[in-house]
C-alpha beads as a LAMMPS data file, in Angstrom:
LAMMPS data file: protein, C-alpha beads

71 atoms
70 bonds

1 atom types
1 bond types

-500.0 500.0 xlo xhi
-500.0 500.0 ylo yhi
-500.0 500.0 zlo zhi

Masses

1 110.0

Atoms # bond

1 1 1 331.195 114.049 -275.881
2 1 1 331.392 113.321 -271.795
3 1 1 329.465 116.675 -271.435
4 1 1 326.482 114.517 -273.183
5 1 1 326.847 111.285 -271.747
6 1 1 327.066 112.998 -268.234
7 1 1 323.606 115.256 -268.879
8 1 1 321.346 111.804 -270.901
9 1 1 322.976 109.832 -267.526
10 1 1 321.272 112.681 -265.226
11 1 1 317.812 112.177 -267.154
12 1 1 314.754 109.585 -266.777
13 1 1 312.264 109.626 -269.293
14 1 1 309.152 107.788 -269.402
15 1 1 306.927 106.473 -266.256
16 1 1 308.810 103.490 -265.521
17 1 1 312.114 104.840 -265.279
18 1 1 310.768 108.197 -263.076
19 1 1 308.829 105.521 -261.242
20 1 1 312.359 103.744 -260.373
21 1 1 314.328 106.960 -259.400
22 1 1 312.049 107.988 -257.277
23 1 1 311.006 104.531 -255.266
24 1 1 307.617 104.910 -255.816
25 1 1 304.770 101.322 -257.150
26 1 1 302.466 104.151 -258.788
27 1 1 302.413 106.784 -261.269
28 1 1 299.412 109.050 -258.532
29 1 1 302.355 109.490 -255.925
30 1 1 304.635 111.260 -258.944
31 1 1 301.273 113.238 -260.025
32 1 1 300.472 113.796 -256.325
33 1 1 304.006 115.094 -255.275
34 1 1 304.421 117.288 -258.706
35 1 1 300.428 118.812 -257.982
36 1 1 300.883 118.812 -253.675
37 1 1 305.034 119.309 -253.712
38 1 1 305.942 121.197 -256.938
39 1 1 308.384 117.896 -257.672
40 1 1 309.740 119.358 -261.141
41 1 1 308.286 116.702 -263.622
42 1 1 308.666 117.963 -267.123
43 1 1 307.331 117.034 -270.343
44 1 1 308.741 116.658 -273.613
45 1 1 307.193 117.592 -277.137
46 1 1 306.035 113.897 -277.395
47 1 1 304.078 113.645 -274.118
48 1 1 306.729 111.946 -272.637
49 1 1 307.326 112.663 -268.749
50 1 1 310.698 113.056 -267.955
51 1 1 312.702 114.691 -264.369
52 1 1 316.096 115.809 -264.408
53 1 1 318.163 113.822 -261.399
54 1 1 319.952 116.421 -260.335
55 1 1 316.939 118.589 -259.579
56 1 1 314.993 116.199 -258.451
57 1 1 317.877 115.199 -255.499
58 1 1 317.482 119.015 -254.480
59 1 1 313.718 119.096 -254.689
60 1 1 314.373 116.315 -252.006
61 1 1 316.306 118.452 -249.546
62 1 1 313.669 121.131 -249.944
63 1 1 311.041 118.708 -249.204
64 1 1 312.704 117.104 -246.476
65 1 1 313.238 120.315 -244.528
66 1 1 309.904 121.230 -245.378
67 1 1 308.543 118.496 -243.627
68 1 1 311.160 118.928 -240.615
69 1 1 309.260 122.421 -240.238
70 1 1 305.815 121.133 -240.366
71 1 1 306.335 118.548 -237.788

Bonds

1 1 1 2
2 1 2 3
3 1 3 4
4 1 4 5
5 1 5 6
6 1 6 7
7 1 7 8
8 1 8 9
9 1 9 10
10 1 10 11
11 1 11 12
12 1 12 13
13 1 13 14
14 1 14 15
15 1 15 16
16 1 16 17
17 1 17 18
18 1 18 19
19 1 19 20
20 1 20 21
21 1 21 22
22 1 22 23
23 1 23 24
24 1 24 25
25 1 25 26
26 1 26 27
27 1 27 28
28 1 28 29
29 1 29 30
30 1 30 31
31 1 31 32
32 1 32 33
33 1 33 34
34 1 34 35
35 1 35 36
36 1 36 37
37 1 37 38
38 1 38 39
39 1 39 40
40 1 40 41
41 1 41 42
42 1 42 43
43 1 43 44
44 1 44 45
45 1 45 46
46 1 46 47
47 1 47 48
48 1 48 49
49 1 49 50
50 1 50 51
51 1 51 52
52 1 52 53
53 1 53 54
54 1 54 55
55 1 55 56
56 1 56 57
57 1 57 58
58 1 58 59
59 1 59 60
60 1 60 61
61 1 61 62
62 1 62 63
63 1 63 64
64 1 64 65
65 1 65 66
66 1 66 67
67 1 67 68
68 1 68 69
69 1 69 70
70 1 70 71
């Protein structure tokens, strides 16, 4: 039973709550990032968005050094 409440406790679903995790005032920086980045937004059967925290914290790092190259 922790193994569950650890994994739903490592997932947002739904705009809002994406919206939150990531810092962001608008759903077209998540779109943006996911189309320009590759941030790994999924969707589930119902249309919902949803990202999985703990890939999303290393899609950071990537992105980060990424950047770090560019400049």
């Amino acid at each position: 039973m922790e193994i569950t409440d650890n994994f739903s406790a490592d997932i947002a679903i739904g705009r809002k709550e994406i919206m939150k995790v990531l810092h962001v005032g608008h759903w077209d920086t998540v779109r943006n990032w996911k189309r320009a980045y590759k941030l790994p937004l999924r969707y589930l059967p119902n249309g919902k968005p949803m990202i999985i925290q703990s890939e999303v914290r290393s899609w950071m790092i990537t992105y980060s050094d990424l950047k770090k190259d560019i400049s």
